[in-house]
C-alpha positions as CSV (number, residue, x, y, z in Angstrom):
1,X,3.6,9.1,-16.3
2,X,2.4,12.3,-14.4
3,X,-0.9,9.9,-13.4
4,X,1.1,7.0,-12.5
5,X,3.1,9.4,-10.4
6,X,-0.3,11.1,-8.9
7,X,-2.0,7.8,-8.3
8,X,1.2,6.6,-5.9
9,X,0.9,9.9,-4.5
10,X,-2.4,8.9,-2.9
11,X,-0.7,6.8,-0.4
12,X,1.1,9.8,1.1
13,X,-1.1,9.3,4.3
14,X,0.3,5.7,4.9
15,X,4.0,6.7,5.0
16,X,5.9,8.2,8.1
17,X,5.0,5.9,10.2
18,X,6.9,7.9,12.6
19,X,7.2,8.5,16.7
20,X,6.2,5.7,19.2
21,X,3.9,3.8,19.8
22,X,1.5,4.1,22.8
23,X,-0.3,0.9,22.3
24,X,2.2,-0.4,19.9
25,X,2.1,-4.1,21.7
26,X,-1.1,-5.1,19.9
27,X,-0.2,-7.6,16.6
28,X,-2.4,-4.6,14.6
29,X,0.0,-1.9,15.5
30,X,3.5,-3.6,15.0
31,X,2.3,-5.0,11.6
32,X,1.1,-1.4,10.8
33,X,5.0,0.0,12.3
34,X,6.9,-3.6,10.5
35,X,5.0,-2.1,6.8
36,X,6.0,1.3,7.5
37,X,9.4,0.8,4.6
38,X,7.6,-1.0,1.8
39,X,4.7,1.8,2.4
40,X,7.6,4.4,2.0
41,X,8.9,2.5,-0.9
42,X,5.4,2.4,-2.6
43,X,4.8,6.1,-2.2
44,X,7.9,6.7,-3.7
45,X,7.8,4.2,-6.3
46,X,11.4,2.4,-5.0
47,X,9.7,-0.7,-4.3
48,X,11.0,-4.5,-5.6
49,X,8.1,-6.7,-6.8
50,X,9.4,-8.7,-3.7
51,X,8.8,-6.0,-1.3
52,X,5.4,-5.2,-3.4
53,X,4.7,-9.2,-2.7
54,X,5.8,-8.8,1.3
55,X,3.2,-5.6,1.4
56,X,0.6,-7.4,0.1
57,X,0.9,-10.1,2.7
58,X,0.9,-7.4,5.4
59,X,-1.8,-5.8,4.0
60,X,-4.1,-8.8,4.4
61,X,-2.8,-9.5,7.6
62,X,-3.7,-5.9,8.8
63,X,-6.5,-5.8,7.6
64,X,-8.1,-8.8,9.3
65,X,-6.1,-7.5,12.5
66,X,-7.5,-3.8,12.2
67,X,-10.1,-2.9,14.7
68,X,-13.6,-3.0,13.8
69,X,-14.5,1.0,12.9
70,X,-11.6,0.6,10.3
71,X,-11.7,-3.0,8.7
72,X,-13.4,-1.6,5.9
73,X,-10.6,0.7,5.8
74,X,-8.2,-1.7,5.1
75,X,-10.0,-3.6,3.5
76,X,-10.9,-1.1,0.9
77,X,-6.6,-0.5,0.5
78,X,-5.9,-3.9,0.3
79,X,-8.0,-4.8,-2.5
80,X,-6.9,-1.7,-4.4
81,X,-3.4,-2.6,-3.9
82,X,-4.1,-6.1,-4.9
83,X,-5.8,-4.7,-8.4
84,X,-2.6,-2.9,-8.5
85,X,-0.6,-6.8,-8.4
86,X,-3.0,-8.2,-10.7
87,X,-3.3,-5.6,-13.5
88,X,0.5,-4.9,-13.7
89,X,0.7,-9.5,-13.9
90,X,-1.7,-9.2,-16.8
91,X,0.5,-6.6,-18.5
92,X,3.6,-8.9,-17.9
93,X,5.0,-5.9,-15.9
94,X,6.5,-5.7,-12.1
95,X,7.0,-2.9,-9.5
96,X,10.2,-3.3,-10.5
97,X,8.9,-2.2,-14.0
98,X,7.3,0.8,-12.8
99,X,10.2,2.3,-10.8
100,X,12.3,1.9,-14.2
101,X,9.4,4.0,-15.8
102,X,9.2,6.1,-12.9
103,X,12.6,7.1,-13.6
104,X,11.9,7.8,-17.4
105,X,13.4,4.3,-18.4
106,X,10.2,3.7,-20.3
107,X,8.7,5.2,-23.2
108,X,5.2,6.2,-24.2
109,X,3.2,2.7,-25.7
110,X,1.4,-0.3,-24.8
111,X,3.5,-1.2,-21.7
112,X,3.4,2.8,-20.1
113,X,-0.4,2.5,-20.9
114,X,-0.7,-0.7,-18.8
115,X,1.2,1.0,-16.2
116,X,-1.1,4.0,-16.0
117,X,-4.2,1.8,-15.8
118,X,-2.3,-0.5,-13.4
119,X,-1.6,2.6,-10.7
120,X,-5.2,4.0,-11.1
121,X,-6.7,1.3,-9.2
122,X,-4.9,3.7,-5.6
123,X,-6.3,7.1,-7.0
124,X,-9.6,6.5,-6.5
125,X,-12.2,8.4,-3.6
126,X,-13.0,5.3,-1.6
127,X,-9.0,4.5,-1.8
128,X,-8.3,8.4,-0.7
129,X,-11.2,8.1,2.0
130,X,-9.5,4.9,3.3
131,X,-6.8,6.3,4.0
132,X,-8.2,8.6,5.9
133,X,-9.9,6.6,8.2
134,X,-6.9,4.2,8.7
135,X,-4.7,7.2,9.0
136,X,-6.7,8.9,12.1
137,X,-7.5,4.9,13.3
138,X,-3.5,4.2,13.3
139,X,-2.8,7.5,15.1
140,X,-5.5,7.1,18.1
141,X,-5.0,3.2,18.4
142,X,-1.3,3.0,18.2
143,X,-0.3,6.5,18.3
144,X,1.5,6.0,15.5
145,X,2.1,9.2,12.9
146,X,0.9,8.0,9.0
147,X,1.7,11.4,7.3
148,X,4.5,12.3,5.1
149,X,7.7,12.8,7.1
């Protein structure tokens, strides 16, 4: 549970999408701001498979939308969040499924084993390095704040 919990903890720098936006007109930067609650919800493992679904969307909408310099960026996130939707359908488990076991609804086994290899596809370098070029991207482009509230 502690690596499920550390591997959601890696998208601290896409939450708290916070202040305005300077150039927050551009379709890039109000699809990054309209995100900012399922990104919350992610990072704090209170998201529905249906907002997990919406993200996902978003995601791949971003990313095509994300400025040159940073496409890999988000393109490097979105695939790891979308090996994130495809391991937990292979374990017949949900987001929903994972806040439950977030929670400590869900005992050690198969199905908390899935889980933890389903959440390691966000803890990895190029995922943490991502996020580091989309956070200082989103903040100089749409002056819009990605750390932690």
């Amino acid at each position: 549970m502690a690596l499920c919990g550390a591997a959601l903890m890696c998208l601290t720098m896409l939450v708290g999408c916070g202040g305005s936006s300077t150039n927050g007109s551009t379709p890039y930067c109000k699809d990054v701001q309209s995100a900012r609650d399922s990104f919350i919800g992610l990072l704090g493992n209170n998201i529905t498979q249906e907002q997990f679904t919406g993200l996902l969307a978003a995601l791949h909408t971003i990313r095509d939308e994300a400025p040159s310099n940073v496409k890999g960026a988000w393109a490097t996130f979105s695939m790891a969040a979308d090996t994130l939707s495809a391991r937990l359908r292979r374990s017949g488990m949900t987001m929903d499924d994972m806040m439950h076991m977030q929670n400590g609804h869900m005992s050690s086994g198969p199905r908390m084993a899935a889980a933890m290899r389903a959440a390691q596809s966000l803890g990895s370098t190029a995922v943490a390095k991502a996020q580091a070029g989309i956070k200082g991207d989103v903040q100089k482009v749409c002056g819009i704040n990605l750390d932690a509230a």
